[in-house]
LUMTI-552962 format. One record per residue (C-alpha): residue in one letter; x, y, z. Coordinates in pm, whole numbers, padded with zeros to 5 digits, always signed. Layout:
N
AXYZ ...
This chain:
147
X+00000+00000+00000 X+00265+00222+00067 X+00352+00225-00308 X-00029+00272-00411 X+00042+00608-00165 X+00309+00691-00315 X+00158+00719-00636 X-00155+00856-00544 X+00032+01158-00347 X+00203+01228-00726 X-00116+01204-00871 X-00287+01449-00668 X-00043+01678-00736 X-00032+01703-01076 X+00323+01560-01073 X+00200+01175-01307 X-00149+01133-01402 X-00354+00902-01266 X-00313+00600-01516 X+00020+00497-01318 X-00151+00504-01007 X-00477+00311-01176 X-00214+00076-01311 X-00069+00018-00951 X-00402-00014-00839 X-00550-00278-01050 X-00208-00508-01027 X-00312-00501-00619 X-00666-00526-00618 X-00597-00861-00914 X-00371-01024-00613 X-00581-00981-00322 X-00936-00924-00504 X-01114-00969-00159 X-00958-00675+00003 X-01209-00439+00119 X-00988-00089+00089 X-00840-00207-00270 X-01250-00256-00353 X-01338+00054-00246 X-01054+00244-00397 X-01062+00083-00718 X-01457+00186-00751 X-01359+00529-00730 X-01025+00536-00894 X-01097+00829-01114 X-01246+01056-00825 X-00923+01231-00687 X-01136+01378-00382 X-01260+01038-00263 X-00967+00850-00291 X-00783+01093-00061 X-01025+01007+00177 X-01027+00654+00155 X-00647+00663+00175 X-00612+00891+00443 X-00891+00741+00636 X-00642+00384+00589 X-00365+00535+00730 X-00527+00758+01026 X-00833+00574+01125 X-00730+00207+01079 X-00413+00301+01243 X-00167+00102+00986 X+00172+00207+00996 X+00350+00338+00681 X+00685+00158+00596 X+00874+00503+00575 X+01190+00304+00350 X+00912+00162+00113 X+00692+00498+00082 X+01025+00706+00037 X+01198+00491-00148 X+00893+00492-00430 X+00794+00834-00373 X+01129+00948-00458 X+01267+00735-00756 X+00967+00868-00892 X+00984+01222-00843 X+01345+01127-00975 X+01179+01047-01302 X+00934+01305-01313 X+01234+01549-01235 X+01456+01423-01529 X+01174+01381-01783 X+01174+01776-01795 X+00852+01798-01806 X+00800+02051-01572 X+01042+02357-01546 X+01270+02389-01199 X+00992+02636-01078 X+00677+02439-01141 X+00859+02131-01016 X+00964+02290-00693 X+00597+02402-00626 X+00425+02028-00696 X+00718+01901-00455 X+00578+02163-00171 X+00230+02068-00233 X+00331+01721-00207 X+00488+01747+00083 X+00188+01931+00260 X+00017+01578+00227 X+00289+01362+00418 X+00205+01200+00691 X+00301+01454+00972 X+00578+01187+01142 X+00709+01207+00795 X+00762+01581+00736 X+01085+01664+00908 X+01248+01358+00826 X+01504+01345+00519 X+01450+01300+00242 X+01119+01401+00294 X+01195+01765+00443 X+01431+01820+00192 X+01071+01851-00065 X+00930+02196+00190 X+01247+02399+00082 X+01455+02309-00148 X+01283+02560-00423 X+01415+02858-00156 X+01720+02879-00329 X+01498+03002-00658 X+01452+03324-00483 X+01846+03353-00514 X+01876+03274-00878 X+02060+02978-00724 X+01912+02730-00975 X+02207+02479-00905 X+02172+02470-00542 X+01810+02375-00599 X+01895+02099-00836 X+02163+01975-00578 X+01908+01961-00310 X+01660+01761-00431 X+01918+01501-00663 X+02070+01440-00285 X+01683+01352-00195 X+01654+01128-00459 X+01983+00923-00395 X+01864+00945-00012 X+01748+00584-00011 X+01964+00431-00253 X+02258+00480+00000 X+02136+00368+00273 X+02100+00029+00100 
């Protein structure tokens, strides 16, 4: 589930669409078909609003605990993909990453990598482009050395 997050938290803001989280979706729901949360989800898979809910209802309510290395680990070869696809400029980039991060879990928010995604656009305000850059390519190696 912590991948499903993952992608959903991209999704919602506007960072991959929602066929790769739909994709992630379906491949879970096919293994465990009887899973009441992967049901529900997958009913409303197109409704952005709902599946927030459902998701953040999972992780609050139902008290599950997030595998931080499994989230973060997803969360941020992704955004390493997004980030090197150039499909967003530095600027637009840095704002999805703030938005994003304003949807961690709050135990997550001052950890690193994950703080890393509240200011690491600062260093726009500079014209420090390259400090930005260097920022968030040391968040997205973050997990890969601690293997």
């Amino acid at each position: 589930m912590e991948k499903l997050y993952a992608e959903f938290l991209l999704w919602l803001n506007e960072l991959n669409t929602n066929e790769k989280y739909e994709s992630l979706l379906h491949k879970y729901f096919l293994n465990a078909p009887s899973d009441k949360v992967l049901l529900e989800l997958e009913e409303c898979s197109s409704d952005i609003l709902r599946t927030n809910a459902i998701l953040e209802n999972y992780w609050n309510s139902e008290n599950k605990i997030l595998d931080a290395d499994v989230f973060g680990e997803h969360l941020f070869s992704e955004l390493e993909s997004v980030y090197k696809s150039n499909k967003f400029v530095i600027e637009d980039f840095g704002k999805r990453c703030y938005s994003l991060w304003g949807y961690l879990p709050p135990h997550l928010k001052q950890k690193e990598p994950f703080w890393t995604l509240s200011y690491a656009d600062d260093c726009l305000s500079w014209n420090d482009e390259a400090q930005t850059r260097k920022l968030y390519e040391e968040a997205f190696s973050f997990h890969r050395q601690k293997k």
